[in-house]
Backbone bond lengths (Angstrom), bond angles and torsions (degrees), N, CA, C in turn:
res aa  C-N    CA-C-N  psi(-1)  N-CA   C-N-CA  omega(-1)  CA-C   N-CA-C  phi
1 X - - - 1.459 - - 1.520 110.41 -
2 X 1.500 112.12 154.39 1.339 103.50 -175.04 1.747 95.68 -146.06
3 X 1.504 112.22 164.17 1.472 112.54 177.41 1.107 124.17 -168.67
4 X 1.387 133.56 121.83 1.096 149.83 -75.38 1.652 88.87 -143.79
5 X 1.345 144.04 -175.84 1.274 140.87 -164.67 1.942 91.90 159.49
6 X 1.532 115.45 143.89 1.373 119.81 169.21 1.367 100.00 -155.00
7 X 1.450 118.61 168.14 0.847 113.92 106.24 1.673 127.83 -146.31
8 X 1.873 141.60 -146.22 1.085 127.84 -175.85 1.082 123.71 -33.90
9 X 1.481 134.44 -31.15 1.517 139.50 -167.33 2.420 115.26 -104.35
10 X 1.478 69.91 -38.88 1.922 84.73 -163.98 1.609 94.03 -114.62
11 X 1.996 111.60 160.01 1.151 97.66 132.20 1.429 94.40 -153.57
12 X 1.513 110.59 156.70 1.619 117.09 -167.81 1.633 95.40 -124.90
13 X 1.440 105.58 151.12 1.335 124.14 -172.46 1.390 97.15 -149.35
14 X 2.065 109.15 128.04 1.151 130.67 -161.63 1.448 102.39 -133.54
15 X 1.158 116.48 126.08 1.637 148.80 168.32 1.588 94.63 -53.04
16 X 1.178 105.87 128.26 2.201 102.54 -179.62 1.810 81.75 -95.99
17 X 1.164 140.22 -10.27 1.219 135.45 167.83 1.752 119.76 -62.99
18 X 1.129 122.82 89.28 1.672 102.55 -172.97 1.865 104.36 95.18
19 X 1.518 123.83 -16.32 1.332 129.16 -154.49 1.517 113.11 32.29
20 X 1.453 103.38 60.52 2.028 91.01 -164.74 1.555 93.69 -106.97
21 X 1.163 118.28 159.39 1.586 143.33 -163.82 1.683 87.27 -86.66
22 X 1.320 133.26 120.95 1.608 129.58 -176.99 1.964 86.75 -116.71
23 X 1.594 112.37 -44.60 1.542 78.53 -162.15 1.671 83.74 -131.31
24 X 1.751 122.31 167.34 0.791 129.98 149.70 1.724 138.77 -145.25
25 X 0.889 114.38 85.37 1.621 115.52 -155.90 1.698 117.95 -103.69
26 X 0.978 105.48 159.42 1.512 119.45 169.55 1.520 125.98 -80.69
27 X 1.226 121.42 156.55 1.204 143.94 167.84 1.666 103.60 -10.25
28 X 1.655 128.77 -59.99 1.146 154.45 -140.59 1.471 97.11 -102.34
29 X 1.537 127.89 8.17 1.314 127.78 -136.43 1.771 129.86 1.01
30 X 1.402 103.47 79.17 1.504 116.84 176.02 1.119 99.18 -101.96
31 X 1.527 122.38 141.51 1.692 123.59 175.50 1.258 106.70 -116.26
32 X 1.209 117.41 141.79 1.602 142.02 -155.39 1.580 98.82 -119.38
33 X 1.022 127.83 -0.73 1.703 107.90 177.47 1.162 96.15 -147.24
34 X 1.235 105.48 139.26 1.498 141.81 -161.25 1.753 93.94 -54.39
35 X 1.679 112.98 140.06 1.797 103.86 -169.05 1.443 94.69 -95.28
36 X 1.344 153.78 15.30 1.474 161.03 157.88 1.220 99.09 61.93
37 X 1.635 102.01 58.57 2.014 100.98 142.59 1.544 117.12 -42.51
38 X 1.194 119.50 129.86 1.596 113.65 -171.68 1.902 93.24 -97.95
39 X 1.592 121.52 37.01 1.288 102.37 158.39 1.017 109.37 -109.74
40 X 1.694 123.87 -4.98 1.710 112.94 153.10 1.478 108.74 -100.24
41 X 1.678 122.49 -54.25 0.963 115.20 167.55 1.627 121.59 -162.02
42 X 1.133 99.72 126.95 1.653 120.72 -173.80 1.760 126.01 -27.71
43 X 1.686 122.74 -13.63 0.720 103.27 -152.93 1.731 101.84 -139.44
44 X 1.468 128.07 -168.27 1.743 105.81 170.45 1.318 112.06 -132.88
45 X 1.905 123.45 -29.09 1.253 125.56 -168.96 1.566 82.40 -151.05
46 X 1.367 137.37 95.65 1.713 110.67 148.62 1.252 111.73 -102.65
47 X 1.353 103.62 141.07 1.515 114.14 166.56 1.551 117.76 -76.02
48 X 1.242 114.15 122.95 1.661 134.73 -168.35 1.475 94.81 -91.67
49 X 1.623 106.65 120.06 1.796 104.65 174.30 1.513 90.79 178.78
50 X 1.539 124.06 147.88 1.525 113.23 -20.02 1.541 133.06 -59.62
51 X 0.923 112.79 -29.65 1.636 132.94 -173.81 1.905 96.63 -89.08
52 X 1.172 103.21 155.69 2.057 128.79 152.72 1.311 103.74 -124.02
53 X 1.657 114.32 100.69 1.662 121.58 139.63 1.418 76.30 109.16
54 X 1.363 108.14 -170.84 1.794 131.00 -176.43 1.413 122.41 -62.56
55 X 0.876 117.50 150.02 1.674 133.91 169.62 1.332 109.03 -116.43
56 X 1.925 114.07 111.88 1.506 98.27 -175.01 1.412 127.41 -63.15
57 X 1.590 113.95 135.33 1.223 142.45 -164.68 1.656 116.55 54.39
58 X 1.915 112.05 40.24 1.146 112.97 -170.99 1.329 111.14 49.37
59 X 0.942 153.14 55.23 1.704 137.31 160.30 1.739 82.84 -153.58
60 X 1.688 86.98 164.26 1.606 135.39 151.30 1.113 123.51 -123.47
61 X 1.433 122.70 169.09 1.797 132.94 159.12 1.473 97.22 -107.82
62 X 1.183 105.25 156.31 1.634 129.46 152.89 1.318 110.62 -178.29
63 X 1.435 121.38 145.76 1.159 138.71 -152.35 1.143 128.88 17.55
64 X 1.625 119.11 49.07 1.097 147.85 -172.81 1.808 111.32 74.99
65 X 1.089 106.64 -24.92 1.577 102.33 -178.77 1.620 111.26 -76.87
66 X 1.473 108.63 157.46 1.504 102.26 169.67 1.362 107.87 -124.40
67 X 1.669 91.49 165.97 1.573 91.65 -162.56 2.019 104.61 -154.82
68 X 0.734 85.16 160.54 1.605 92.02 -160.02 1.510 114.75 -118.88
69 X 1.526 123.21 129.74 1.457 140.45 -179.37 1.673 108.65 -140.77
70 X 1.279 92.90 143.78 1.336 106.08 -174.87 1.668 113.11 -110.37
71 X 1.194 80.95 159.26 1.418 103.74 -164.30 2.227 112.98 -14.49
72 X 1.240 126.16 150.29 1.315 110.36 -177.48 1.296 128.27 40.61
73 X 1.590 119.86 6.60 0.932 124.55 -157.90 1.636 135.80 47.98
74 X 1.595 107.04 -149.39 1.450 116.96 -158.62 1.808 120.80 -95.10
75 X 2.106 98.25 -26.68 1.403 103.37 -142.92 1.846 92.93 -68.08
76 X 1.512 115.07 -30.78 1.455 125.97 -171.80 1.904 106.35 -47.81
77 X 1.140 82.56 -27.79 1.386 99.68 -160.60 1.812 128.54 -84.29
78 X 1.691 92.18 -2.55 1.379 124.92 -153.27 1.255 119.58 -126.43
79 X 1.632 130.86 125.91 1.361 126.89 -161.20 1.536 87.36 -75.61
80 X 1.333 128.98 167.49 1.423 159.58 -160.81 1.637 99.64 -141.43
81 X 1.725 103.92 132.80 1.716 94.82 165.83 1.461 91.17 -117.09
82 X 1.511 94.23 161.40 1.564 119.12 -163.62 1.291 100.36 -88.40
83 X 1.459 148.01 118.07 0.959 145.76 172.51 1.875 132.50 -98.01
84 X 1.527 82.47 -30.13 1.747 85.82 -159.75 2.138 90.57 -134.09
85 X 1.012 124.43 112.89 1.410 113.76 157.11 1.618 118.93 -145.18
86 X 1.762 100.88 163.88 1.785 102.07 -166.10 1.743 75.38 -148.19
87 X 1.314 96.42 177.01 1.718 100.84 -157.43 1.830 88.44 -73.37
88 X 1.175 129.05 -51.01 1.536 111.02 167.61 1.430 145.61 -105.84
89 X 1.786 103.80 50.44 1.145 117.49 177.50 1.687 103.30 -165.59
90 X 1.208 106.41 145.73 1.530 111.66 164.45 1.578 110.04 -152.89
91 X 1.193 93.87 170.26 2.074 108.37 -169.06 1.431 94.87 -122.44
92 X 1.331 124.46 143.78 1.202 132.64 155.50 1.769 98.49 -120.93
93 X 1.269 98.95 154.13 1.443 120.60 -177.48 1.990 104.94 -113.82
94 X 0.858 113.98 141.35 1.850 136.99 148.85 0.941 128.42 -114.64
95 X 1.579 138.04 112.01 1.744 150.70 -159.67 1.051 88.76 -103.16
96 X 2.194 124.54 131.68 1.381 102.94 157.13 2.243 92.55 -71.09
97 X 1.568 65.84 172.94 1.721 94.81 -175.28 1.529 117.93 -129.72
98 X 1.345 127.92 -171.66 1.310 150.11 -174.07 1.906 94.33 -81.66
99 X 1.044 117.22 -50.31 1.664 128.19 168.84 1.313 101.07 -70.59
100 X 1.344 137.26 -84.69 1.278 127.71 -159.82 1.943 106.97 -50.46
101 X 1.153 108.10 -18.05 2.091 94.10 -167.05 1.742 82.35 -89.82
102 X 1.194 140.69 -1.78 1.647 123.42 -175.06 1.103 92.91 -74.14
103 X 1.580 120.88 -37.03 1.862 96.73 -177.68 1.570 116.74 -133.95
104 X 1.665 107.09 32.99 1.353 131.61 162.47 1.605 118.89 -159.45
105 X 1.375 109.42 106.08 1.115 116.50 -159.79 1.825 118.22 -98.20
106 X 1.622 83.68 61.23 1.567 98.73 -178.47 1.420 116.58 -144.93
107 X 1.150 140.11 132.95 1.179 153.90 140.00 1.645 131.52 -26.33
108 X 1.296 104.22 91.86 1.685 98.27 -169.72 1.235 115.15 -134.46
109 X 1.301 132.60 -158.68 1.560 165.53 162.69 1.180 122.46 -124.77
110 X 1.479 153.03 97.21 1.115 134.72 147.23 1.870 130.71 -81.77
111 X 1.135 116.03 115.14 1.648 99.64 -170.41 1.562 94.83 -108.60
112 X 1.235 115.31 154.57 1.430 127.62 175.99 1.822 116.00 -136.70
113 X 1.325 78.77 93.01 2.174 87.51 -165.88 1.740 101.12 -94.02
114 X 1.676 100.55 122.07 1.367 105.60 -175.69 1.478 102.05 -99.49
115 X 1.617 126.13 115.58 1.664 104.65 -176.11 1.859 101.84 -117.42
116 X 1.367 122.17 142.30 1.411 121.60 -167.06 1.902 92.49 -95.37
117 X 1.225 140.35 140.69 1.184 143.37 169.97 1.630 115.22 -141.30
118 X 0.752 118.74 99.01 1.532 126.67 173.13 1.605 107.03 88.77
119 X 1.747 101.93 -107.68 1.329 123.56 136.11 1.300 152.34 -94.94
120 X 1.246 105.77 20.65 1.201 131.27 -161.93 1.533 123.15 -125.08
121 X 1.477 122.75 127.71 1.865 111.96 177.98 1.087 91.22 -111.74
122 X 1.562 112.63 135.52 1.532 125.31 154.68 1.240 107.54 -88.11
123 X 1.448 97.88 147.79 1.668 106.04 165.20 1.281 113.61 -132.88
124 X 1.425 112.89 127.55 1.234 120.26 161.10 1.571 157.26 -78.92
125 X 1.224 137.79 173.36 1.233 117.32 -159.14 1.715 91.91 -143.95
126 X 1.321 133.52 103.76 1.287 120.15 168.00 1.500 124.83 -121.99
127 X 1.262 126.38 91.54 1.532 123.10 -172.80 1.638 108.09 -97.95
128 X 1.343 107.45 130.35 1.539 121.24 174.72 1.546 116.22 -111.11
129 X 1.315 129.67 150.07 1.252 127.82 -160.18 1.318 86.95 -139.65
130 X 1.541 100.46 101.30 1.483 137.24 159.28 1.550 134.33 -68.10
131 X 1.302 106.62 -35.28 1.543 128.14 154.20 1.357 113.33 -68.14
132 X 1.290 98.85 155.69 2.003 126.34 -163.86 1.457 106.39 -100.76
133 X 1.472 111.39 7.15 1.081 125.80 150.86 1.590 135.78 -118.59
134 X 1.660 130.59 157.74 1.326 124.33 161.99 1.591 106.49 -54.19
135 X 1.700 98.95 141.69 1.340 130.73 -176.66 1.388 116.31 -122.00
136 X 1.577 114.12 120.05 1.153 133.77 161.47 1.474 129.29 -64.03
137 X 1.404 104.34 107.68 1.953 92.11 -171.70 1.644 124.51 -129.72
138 X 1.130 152.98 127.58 1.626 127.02 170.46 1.555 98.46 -101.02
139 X 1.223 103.48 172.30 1.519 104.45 171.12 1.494 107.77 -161.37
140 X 1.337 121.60 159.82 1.345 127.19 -156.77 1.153 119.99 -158.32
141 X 1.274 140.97 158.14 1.592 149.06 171.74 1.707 99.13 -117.01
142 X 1.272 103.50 156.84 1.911 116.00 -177.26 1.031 108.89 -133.41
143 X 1.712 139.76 -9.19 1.055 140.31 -149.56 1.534 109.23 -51.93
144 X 1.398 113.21 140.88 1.472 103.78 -175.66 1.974 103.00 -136.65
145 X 1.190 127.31 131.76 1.063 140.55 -101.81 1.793 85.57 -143.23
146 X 1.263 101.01 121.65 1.850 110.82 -164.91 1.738 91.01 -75.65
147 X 1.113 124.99 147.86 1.625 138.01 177.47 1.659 88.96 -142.82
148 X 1.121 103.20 98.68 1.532 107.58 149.27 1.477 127.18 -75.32
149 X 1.474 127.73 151.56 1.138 120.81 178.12 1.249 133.83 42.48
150 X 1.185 149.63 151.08 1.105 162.40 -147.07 1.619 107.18 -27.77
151 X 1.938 110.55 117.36 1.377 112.61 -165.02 1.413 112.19 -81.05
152 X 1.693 101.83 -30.72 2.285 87.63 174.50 1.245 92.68 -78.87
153 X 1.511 156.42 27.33 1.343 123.59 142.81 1.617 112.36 -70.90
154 X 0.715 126.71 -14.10 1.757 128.96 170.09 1.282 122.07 -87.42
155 X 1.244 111.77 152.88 2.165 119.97 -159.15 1.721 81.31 -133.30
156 X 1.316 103.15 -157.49 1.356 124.61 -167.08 1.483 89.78 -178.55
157 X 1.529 105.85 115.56 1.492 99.04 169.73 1.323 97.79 -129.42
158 X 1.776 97.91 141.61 1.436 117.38 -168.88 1.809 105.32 -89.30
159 X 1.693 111.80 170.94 1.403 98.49 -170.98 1.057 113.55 -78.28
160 X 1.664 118.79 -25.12 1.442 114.06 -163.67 1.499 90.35 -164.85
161 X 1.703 103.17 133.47 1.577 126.62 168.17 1.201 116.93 -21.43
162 X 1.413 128.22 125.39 1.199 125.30 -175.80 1.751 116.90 -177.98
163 X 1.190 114.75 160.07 2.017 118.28 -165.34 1.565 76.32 -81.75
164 X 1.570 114.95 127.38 1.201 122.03 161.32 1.831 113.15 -88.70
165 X 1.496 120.68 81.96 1.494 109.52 174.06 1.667 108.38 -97.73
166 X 1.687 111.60 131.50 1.260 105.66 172.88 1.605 107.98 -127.92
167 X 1.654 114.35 164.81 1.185 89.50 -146.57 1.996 83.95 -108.91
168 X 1.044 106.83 172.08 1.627 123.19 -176.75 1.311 116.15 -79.97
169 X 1.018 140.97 163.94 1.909 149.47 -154.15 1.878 82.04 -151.13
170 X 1.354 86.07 132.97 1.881 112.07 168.48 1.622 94.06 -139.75
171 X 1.466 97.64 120.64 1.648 94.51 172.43 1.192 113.77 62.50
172 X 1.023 117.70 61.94 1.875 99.38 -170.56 1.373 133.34 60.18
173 X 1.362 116.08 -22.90 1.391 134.37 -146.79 1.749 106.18 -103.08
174 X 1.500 120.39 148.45 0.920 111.54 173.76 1.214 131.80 -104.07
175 X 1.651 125.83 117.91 1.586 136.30 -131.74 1.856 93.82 -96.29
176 X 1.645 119.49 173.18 0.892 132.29 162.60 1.534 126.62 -70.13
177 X 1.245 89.55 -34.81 1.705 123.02 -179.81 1.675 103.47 -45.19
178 X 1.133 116.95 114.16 1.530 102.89 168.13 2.073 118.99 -136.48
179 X 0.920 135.99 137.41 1.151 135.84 175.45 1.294 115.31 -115.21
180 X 1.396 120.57 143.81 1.201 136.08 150.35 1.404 148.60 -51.93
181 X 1.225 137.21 154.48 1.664 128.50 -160.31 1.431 79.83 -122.23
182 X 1.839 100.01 154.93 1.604 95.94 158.16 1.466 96.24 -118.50
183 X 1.655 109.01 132.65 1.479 134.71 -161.19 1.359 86.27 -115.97
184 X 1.477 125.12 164.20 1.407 124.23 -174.69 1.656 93.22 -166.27
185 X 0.853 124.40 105.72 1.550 128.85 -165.59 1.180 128.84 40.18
186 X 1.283 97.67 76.73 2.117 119.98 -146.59 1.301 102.85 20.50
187 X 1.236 142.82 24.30 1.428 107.22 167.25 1.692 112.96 -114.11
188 X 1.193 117.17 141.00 1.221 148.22 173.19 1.683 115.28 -80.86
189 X 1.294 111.12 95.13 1.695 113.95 179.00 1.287 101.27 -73.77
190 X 1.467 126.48 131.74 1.713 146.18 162.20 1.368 108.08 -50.36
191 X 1.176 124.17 120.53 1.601 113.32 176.57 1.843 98.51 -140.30
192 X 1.595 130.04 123.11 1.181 97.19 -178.19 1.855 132.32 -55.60
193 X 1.454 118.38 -1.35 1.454 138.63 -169.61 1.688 107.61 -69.15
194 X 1.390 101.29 -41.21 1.563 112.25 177.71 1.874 107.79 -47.11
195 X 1.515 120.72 -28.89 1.331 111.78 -160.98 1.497 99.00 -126.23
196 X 1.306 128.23 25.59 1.231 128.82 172.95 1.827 108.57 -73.34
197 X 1.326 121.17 3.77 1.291 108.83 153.73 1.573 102.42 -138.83
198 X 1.487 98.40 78.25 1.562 103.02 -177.31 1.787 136.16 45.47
199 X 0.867 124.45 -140.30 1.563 104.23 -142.71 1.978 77.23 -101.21
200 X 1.537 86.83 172.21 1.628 104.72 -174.49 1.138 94.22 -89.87
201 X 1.583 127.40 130.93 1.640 132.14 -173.54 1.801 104.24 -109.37
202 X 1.274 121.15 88.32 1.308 108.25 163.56 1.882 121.23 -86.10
203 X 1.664 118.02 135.73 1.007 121.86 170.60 1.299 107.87 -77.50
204 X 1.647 124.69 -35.96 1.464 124.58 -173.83 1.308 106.44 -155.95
205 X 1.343 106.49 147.57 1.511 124.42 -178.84 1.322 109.38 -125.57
206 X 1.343 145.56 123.62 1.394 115.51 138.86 1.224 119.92 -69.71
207 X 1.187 135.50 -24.15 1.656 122.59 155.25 1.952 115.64 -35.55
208 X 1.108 104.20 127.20 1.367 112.49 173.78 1.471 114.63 -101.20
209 X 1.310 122.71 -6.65 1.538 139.01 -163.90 1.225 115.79 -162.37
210 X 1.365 97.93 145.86 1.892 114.67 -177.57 1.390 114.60 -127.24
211 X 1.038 129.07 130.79 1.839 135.42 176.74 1.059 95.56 -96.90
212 X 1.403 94.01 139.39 1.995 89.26 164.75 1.943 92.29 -110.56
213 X 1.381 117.61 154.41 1.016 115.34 -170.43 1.627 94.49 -133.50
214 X 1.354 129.03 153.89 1.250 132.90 160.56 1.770 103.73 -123.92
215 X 1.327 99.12 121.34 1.370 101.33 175.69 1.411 115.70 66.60
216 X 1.456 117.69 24.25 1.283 125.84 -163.07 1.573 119.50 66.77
217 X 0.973 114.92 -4.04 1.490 111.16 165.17 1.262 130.28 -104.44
218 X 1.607 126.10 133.55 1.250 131.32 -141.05 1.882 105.21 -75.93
219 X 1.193 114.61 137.45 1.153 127.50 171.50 1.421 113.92 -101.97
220 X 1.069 132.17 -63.21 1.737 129.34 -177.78 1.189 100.85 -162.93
221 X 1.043 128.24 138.80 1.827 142.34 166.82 1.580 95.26 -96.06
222 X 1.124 102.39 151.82 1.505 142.84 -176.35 1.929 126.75 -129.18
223 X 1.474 96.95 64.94 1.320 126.42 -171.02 2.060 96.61 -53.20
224 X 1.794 126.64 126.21 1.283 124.21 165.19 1.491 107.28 -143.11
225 X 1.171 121.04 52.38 1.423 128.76 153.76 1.352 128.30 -18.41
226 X 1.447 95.92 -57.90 1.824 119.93 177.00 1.723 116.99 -55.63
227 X 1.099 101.47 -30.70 1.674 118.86 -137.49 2.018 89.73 -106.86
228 X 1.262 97.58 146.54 1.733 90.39 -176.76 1.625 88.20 -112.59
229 X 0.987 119.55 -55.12 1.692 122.87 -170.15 1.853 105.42 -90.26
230 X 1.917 96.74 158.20 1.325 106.29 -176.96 1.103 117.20 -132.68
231 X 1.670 128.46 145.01 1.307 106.66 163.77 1.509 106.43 -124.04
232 X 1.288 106.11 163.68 2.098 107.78 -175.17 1.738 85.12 -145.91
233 X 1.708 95.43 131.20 1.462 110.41 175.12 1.460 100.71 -165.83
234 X 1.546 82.54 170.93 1.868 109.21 -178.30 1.499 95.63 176.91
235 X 1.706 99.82 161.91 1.401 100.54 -175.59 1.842 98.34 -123.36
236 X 1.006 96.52 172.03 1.774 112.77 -168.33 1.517 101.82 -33.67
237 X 1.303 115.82 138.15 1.609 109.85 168.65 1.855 132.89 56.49
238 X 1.485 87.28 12.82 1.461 107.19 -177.13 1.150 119.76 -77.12
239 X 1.119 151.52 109.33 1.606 140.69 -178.93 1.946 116.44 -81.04
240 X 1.132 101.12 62.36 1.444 102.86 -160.57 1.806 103.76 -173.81
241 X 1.672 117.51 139.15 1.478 111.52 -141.34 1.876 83.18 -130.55
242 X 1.286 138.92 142.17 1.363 138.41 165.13 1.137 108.65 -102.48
243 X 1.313 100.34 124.07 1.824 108.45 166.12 1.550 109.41 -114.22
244 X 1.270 123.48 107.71 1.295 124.42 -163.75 1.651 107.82 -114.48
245 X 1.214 121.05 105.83 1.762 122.70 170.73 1.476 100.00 -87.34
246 X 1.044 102.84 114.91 1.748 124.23 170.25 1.883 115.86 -115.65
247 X 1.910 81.48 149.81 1.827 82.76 169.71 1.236 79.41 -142.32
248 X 1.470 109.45 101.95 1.524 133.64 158.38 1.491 104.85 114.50
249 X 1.657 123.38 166.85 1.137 137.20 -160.85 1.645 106.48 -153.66
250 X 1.483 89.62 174.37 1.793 92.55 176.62 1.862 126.18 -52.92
251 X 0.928 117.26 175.97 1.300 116.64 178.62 1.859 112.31 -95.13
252 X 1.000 106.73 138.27 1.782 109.40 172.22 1.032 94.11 -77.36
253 X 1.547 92.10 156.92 1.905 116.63 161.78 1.249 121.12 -31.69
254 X 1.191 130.97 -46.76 1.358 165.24 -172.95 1.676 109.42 -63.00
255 X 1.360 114.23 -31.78 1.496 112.64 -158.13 1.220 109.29 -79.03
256 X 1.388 128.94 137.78 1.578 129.94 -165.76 1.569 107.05 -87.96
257 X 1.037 138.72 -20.33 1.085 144.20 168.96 1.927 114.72 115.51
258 X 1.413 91.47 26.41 1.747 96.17 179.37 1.785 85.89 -122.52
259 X 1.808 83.64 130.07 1.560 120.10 -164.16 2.269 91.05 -86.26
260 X 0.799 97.03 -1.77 1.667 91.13 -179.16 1.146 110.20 -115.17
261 X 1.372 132.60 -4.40 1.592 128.40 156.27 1.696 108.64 -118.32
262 X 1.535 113.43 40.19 1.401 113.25 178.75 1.524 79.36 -101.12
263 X 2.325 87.63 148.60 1.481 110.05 165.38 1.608 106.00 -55.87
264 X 1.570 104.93 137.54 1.841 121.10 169.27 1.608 104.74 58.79
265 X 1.297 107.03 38.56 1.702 101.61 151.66 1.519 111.20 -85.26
266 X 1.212 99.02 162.98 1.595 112.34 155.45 1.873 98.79 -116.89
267 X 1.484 83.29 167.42 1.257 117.14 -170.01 1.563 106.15 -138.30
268 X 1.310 107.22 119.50 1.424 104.82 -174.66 1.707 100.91 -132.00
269 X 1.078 128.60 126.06 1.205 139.69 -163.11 1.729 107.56 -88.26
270 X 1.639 111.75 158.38 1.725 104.86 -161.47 1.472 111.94 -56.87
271 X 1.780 123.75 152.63 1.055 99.77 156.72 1.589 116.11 101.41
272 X 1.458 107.58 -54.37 1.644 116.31 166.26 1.270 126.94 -78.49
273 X 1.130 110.97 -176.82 1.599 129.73 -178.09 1.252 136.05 -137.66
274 X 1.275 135.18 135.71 1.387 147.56 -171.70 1.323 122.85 -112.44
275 X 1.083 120.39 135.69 1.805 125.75 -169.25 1.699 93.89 -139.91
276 X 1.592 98.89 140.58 1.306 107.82 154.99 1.451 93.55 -178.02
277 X 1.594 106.46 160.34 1.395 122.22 -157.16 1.331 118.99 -140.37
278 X 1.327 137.28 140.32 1.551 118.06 149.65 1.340 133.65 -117.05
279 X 1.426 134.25 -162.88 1.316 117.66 166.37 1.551 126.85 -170.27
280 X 1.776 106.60 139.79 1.189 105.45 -147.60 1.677 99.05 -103.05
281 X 1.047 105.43 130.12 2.148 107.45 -169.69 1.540 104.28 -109.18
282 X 1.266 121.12 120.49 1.321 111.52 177.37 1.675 126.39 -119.78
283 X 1.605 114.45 122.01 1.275 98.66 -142.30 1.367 99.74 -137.26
């Protein structure tokens, strides 16, 4: 099932499968997110939860048992019921379940509120902690971003001047190893060479926002206020750019397999709730 939301300027249409964002276009009907040919890659926006990126050797411990999640986890992977909609906004809901506690052994809520405003879709982030215990969580956006025609005609301009270090992926995994971009008046030229060892892993930005520009002219900013970590990817010959706001990342070599002292967890205590959001402006 899928469902649809506009208004005068935008309208976005969401998969209740995964609740993932498949199309988003303008007035003029131009579409802005990549349509997920599965001969580069299958998909257009998944939401990453509980985990962002790998867990070494897929597993965790908790309460002595171990238990196993795959990559980005489950929620992508998971029908969504529709709970709440108005002609430019809707909520999807995620119940943990009898399936979801086999390889997360917590009690939750996930809501995913898509709201259309001007030119702009917000997206939301709402995790509730349903269990009588503290809960370990990451969470993530994937949105991946249509580039027509020629890919070094597109930049990436960051919000504000800054040493771009991102760090390197071994195995999935997130390495010590880190290199630098050369940025030249925040902007970042697209080259497919930048991602020949997978996606660019930032732990921190002071940039809060990314433009994508074609030819120097602005295509859509990608507002992550909420979000402390980033990821930016594409694969060889792809016509399509990832802007990923994350809170948390893969696991290092190093990580013992306890999800409550992994780098960029949250911790959300019984009972409460968590919000965070981003937003995509198209102009």
């Amino acid at each position: 099932m899928t469902t649809t939301i506009s208004n005068s300027n935008l309208t976005a249409q969401i998969n209740h499968f995964g609740a993932e964002l498949f199309s988003l276009k303008n007035s003029k009907n131009k579409e802005y997110i990549w349509e997920g040919n599965p001969a580069f890659w299958g998909k257009h926006s998944p939401i990453l939860f509980p985990i962002v990126g790998t867990l070494k050797n897929n597993s965790y411990h908790y309460n002595g048992a171990e238990y196993h999640l795959s990559r980005h986890g489950f929620a992508r992977d998971t029908e969504f019921k529709l709970i709440e909609k108005s002609e430019n906004s809707v909520t999807f809901s995620l119940i943990s379940s009898e399936e979801t506690r086999k390889v997360y052994p917590f009690d939750f809520e996930l809501q995913i509120i898509y709201t259309l405003d001007e030119r702009s879709l917000n997206i939301e982030y709402k995790v509730i902690n349903k269990s009588k215990s503290q809960m370990p969580f990451s969470i993530g956006a994937h949105p991946a971003f249509a580039l027509p025609g020629n890919f070094e005609n597109y930049s990436l301009e960051f919000e504000n001047e800054e040493s771009l270090e991102y760090h390197l992926l071994e195995n999935d995994l997130i390495s010590y190893k880190t290199k630098k971009l050369e940025v030249k008046n925040k902007i970042l030229h697209l080259n497919y060479q930048l991602f020949e060892n997978d996606a660019l892993v930032f732990k921190s930005l002071q940039s809060k926002s990314l433009t994508i520009l074609e030819n120097s002219n602005p295509v859509l900013r990608v507002d992550f206020k909420d979000f402390s970590n980033l990821g930016i990817w594409t694969k060889k010959d792809a016509p399509f750019i990832c802007i990923e706001p994350w809170l948390g990342y893969s696991d290092t070599e190093e990580n013992f397999g306890n999800l409550f002292k992994k780098e960029g967890i949250q911790i959300l205590n019984s009972g409460k709730s968590f919000k965070a959001k981003f937003n995509i402006e198209i102009f």
